[in-house]
C-alpha positions in Angstrom: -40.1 24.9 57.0 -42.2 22.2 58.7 -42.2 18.3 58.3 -45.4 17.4 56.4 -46.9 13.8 58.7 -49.2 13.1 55.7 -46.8 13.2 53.3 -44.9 10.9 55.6 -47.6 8.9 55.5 -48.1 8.4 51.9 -44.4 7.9 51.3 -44.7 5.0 54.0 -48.2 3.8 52.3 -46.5 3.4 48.6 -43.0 1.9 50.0 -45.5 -0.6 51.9 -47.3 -1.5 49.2 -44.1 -1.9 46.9 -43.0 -4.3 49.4 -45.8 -6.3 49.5 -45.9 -6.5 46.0 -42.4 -7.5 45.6 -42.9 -10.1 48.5 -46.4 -11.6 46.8 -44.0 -12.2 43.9 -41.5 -13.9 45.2 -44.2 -16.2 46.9 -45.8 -16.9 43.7 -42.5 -17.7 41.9 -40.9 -19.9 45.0 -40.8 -22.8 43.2 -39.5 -21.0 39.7 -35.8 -22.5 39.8 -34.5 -19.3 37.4 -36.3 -17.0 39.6 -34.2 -14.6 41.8 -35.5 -13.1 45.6 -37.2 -9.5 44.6 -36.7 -6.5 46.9 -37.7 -3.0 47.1 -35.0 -0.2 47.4 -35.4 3.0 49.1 -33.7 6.0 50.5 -34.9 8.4 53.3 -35.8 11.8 52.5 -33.9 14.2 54.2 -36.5 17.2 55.0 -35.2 20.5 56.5 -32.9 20.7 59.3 -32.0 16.8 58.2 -35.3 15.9 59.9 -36.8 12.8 58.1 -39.5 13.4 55.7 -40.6 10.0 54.4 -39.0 7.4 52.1 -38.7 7.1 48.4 -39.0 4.4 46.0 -35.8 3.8 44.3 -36.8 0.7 42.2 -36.8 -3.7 42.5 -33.7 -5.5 42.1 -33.0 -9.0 42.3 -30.6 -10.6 44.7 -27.3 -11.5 42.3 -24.3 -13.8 42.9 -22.6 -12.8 39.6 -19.6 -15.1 40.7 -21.5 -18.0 41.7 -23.9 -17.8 38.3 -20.5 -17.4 36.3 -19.5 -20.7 38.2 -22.3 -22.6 37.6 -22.4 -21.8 34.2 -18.9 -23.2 33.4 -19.8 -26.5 35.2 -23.3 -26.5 33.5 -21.1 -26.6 30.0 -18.6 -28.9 31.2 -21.0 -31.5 32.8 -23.0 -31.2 29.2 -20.1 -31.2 27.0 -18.9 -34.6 28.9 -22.6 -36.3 28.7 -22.9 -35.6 24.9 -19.5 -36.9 24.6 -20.1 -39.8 26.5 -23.1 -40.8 24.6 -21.1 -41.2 21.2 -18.0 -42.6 22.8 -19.6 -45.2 24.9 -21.2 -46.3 22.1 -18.2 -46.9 19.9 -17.1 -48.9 22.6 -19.7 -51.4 22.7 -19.3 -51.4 18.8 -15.6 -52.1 19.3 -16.1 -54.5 22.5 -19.4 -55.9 22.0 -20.7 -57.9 25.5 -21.7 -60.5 23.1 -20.9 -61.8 19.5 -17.4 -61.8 17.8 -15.3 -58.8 17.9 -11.9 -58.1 15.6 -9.7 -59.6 18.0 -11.2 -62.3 17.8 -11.5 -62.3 14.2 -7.6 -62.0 13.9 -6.7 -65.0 16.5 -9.2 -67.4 14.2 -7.7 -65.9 11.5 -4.0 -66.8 12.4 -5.1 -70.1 13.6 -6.6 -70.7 10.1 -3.5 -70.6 8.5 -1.6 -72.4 11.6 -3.9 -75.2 10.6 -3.3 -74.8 7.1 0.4 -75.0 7.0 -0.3 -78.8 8.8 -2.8 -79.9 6.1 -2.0 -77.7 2.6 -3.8 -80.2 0.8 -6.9 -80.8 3.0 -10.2 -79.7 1.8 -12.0 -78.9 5.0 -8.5 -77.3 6.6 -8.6 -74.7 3.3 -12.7 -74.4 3.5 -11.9 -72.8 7.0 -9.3 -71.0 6.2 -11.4 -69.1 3.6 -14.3 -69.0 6.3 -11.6 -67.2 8.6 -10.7 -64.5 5.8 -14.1 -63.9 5.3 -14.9 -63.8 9.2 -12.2 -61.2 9.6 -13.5 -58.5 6.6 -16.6 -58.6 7.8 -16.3 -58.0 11.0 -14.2 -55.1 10.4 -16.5 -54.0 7.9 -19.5 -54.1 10.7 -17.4 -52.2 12.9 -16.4 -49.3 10.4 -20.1 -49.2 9.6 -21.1 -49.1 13.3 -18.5 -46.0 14.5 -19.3 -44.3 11.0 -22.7 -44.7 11.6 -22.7 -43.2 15.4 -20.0 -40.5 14.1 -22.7 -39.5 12.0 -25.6 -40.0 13.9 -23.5 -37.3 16.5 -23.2 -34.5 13.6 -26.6 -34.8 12.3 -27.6 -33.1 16.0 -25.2 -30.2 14.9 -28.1 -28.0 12.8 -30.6 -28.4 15.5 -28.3 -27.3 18.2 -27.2 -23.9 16.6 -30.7 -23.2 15.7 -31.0 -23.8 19.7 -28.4 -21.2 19.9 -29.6 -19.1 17.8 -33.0 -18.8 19.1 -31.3 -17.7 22.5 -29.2 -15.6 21.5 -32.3 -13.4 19.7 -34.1 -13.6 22.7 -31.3 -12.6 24.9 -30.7 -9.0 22.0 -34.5 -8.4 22.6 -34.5 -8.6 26.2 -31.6 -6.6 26.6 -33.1 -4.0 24.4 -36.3 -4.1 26.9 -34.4 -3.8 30.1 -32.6 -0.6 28.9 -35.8 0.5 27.7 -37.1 -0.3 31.5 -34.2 1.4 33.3 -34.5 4.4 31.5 -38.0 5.1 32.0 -37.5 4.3 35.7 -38.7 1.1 35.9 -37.5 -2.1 37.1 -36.1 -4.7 34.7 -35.7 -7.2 37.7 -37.9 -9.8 35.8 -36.5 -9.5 32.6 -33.3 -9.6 34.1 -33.8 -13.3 35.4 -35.2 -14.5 32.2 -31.8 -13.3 30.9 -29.8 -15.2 33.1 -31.9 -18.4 32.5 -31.1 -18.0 28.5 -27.5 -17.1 29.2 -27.3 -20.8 31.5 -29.1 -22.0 28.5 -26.1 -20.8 26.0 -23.7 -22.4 28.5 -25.3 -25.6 28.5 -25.7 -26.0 24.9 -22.1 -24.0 23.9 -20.1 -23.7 26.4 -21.0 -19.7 26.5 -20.4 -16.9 29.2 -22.2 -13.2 29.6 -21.7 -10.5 31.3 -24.0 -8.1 33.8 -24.4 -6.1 30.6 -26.2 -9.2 28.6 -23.0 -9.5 26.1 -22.6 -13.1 25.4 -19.4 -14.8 23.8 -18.1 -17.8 23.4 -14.2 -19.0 23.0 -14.1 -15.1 22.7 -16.7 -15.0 19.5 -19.5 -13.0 20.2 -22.7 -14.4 20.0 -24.6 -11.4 21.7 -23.5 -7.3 21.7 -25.3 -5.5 23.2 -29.5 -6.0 21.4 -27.5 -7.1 18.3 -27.7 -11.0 18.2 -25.0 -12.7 15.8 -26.1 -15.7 13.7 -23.9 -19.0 14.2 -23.7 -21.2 11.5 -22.8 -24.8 10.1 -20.0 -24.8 7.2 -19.0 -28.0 5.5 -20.5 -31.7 6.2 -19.6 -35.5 7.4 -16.2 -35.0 9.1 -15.0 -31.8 8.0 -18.0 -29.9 9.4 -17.6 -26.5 11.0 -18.7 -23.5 12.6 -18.6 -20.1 11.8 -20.2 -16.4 13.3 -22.1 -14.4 10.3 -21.2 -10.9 10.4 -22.7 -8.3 8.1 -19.9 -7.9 5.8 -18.4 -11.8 5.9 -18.1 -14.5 8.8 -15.9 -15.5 11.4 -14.3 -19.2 11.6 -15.2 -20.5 15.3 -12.2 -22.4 16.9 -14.4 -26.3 17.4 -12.1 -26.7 20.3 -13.2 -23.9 22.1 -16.9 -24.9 22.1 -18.0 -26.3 25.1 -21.7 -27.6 26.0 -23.7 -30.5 24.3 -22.6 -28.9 21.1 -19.3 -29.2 22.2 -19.8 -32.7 23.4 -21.2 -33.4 20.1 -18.7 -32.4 18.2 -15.9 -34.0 19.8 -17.8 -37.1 20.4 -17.9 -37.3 16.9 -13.9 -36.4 16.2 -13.2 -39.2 18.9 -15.5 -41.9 17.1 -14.2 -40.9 13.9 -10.0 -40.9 14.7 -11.4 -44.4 16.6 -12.0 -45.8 12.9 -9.3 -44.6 11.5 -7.0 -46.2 14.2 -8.9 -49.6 13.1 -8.6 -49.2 9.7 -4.9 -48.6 9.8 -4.5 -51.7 11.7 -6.9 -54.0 9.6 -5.8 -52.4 6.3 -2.0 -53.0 7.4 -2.6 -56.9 8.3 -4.4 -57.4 5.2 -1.6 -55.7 3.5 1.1 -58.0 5.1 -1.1 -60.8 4.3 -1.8 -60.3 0.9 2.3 -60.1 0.0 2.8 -63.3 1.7 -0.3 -64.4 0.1 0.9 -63.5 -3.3 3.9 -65.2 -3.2 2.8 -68.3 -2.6 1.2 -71.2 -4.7 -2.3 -72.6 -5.0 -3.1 -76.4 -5.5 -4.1 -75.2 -8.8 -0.7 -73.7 -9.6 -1.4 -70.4 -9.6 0.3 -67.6 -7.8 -0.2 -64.1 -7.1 -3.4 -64.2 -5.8 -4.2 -61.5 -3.1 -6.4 -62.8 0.1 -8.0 -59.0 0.7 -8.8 -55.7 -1.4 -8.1 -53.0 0.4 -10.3 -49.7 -0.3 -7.9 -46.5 -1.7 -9.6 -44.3 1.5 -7.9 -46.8 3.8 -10.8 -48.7 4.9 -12.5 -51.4 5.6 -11.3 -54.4 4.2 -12.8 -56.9 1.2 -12.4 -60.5 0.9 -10.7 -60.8 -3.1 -13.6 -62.0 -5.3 -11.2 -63.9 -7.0 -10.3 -66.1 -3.9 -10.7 -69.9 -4.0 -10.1 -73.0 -1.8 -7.6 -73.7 -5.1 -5.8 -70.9 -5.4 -5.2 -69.7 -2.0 -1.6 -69.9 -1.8 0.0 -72.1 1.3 3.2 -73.6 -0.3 5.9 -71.5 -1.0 7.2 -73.0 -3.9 5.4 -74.6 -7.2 6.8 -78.1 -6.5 5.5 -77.8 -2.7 2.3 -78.1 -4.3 0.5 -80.1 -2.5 1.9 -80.9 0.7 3.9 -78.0 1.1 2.4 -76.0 3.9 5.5 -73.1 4.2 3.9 -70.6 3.2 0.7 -70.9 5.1 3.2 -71.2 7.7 4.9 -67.9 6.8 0.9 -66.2 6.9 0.4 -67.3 10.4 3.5 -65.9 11.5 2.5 -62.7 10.2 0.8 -62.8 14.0 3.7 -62.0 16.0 4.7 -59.3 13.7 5.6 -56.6 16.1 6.2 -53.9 13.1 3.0 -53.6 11.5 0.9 -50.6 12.8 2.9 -47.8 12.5 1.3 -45.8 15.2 1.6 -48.8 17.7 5.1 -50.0 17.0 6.0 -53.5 19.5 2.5 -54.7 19.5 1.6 -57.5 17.5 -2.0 -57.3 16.1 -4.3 -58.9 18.6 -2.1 -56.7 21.2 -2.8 -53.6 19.3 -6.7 -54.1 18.9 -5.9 -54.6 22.8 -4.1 -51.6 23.2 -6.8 -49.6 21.2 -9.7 -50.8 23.0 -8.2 -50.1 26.2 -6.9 -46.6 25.1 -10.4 -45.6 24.0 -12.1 -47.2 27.2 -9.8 -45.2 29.4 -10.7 -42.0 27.4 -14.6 -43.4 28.3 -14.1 -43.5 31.6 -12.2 -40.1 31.9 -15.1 -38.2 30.6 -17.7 -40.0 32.6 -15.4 -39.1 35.6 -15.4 -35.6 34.5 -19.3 -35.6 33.7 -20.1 -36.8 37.4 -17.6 -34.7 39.1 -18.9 -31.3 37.2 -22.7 -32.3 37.7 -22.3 -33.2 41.9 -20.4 -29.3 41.2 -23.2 -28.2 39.8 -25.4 -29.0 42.3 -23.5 -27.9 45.2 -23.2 -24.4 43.5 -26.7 -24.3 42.7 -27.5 -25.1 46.2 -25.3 -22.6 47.6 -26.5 -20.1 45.0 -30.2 -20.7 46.3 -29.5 -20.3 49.8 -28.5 -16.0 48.3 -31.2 -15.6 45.7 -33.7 -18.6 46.3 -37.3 -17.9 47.8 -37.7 -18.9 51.7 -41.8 -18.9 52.2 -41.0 -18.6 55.7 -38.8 -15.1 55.2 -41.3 -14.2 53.0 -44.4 -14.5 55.2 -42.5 -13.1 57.8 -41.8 -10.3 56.0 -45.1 -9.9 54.3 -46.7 -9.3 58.0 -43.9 -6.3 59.0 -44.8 -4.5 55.4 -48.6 -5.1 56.3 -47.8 -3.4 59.5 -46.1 -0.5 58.0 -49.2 -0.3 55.7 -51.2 -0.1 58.2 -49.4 2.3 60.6 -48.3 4.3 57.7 -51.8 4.5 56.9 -52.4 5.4 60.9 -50.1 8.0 60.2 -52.0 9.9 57.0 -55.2 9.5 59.5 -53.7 11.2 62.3 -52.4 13.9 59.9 -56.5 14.3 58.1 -57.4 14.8 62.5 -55.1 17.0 63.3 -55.8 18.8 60.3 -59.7 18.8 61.0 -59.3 19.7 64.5 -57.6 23.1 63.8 -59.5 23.9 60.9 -62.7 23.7 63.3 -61.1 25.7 65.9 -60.1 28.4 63.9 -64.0 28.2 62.6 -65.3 28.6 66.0 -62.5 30.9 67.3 -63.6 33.5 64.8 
């Protein structure tokens, strides 16, 4: 059995030609950031004896660094879930520490040192005036702050809807293209393409949930499946305000997603929210339990009018925020302690201010009176701040050294590229030398053996 040259030749002509084309692409996408380096496999042919007899085209694959994409992936979600969460946190704590303006702290200190002046001068006009003015201060500027956190808690979960649709659309796309890609590989051809526009969606998923996929296109998240296979699940909202949830629809029912385990600016979004929101209820336990301790001082007391009884606050049955009593006066706000104090006992008002270095009030901060315990909450969330800034600056500087590393295996380098394009150009060409000197030799013998006979 001989070794055919032309056939040789041709081999070496198509494998040329693949190579070229696979390097023209990867010139024209250098600058594509979820494009991955395209080569050409082939195998020798093994002709008789074991003799070579040209090459065959096995199909284009992309350079992979499954580890390194899996890697940057999980940072991607982190460094995404720690920017949405910063948003909404850093904003409650300019609402809770504002640079400029009047915050609760300050609200309670001019609060106490209302009544401290009041319990000198009971019977003075301007001295109860101010007092009244310091009540008011105090309500609304906790009322202004629950507003503000309620309002950016809010303004956190109305990005929820948007973001599974996000997902959702992904997720589709990523079913369809893994239904194209088989379709590809079993008619022989190469899915390499498709293949990179998978991994960009699949980086996508991670960024906005927290998701991971495998080299088979199955994508899950906190171990819910999101994508089998070219079946795409469909994630959905359940509930509203605070008690909003997730949940995976499933032909016959749904799934309950685990919030905790979601990752990503949905993620990020969620807890940002959760934080804000546990943040107000931490201020309206300490504002609803001054006024509480204020308003049974309060009532025990004894207006210049006479009266007694008279509460300083109302205090919402949800816990939150606080009301000035519409039925409070300069006359009836109670400073003396007894009826017979009235007017120049102070005692009570006394007994109010004191209510300052109460160490027992806030049950969830016990030795803290309550100007320490706004402290100690405003420096508790700050630190929480700060943590996930940290974390967002540390996983994005990861990010980008993985991504650079990852380049350096399946970026484009124009130089390689060029140089590369020249030796398949030259292969083409002596290839093509090859099926030349095969059509001579060919000629030559058949004219021989025509003038021969």
């Amino acid at each position: 059995m001989s070794v055919s040259l032309q056939s040789i030749g041709v081999s070496g002509i198509f494998a040329a030609e693949a190579e070229m084309a696979a390097t023209e692409s990867n010139i024209s996408n250098a600058s594509n950031p979820n494009y991955a380096v395209e080569s050409v496999n082939l195998e020798a042919n093994a002709g008789y004896g074991g003799i070579g007899d040209g090459v065959s085209i096995l199909g284009t694959v992309s350079a992979q660094a499954p580890y390194l994409t899996s890697q940057i992936n999980s940072n991607q979600s982190t460094d995404s879930y720690n920017q949405a969460f910063s948003l909404a946190t850093t904003d409650a704590q300019q609402a809770l520490a504002p640079s400029s303006g009047n915050d609760l702290s300050g609200s309670l200190q001019s609060l106490f040192n209302a009544f401290t002046n009041l319990s000198a001068s009971p019977a003075d006009a301007t001295v109860r005036s101010s007092a009244i003015a310091a009540i008011t201060q105090f309500a609304q500027t906790d009322q202004s702050l629950s507003s503000s956190l309620s309002s950016i808690a809010n303004s956190q979960l109305t990005q929820v809807s948007s973001l599974v649709s996000q997902v959702n659309d992904a997720s589709t796309q990523i079913a369809k293209l893994n239904s194209q890609i088989t379709a590809d590989q079993a008619n022989g051809q190469s899915g390499a393409a498709l293949e990179d526009q998978r991994n960009a969606l699949v980086n996508q998923l991670a960024t906005l949930i927290g998701a991971s996929g495998d080299a088979q296109g199955n994508v899950s998240v906190g171990g819910m499946p999101l994508v089998s296979g070219t079946s795409a699940l469909t994630l959905a909202t359940v509930g509203s305000g605070p008690s909003l949830g997730l949940q995976v629809n499933l032909a016959n029912g749904s799934l309950p997603v685990n919030v905790s385990q979601i990752g990503g600016t949905l993620g990020g979004v969620l807890a940002g929210a959760t934080s804000v929101l546990q943040l107000q209820s931490q201020v309206n336990e300490l504002s609803t339990s001054v006024a509480g301790a204020l308003n049974t001082q309060a009532e025990s007391g004894y207006g210049l009018d006479g009266s007694t009884g008279t509460a300083l606050f109302t205090i919402p049955g949800s816990g939150g925020p606080v009301s000035v009593n519409s039925a409070l006066t300069e006359q009836n706000l109670g400073a003396s302690a007894t009826a017979s104090g009235v007017p120049g006992d102070g005692s009570n008002a006394s007994a109010l201010a004191a209510i300052g270095n109460n160490q027992n009030l806030i049950a969830s901060l016990p030795n803290s009176t309550p100007v320490a315990a706004f402290s100690e909450i405003t420096s508790n969330f700050g630190t929480v701040v700060q943590n996930a800034n940290n974390n967002q600056q540390q996983s994005a500087a990861t990010v980008q050294s993985l991504t650079q590393l990852q380049s350096s295996i399946t970026g484009v380098s124009l130089n390689d590229q060029l140089t590369q394009l020249i030796q398949y150009q030259n292969a083409l060409e002596a290839s093509g030398r090859a099926v030349q000197a095969a059509d001579d030799m060919t000629t030559y013998l058949v004219q021989s053996l025509s003038s021969s006979s």
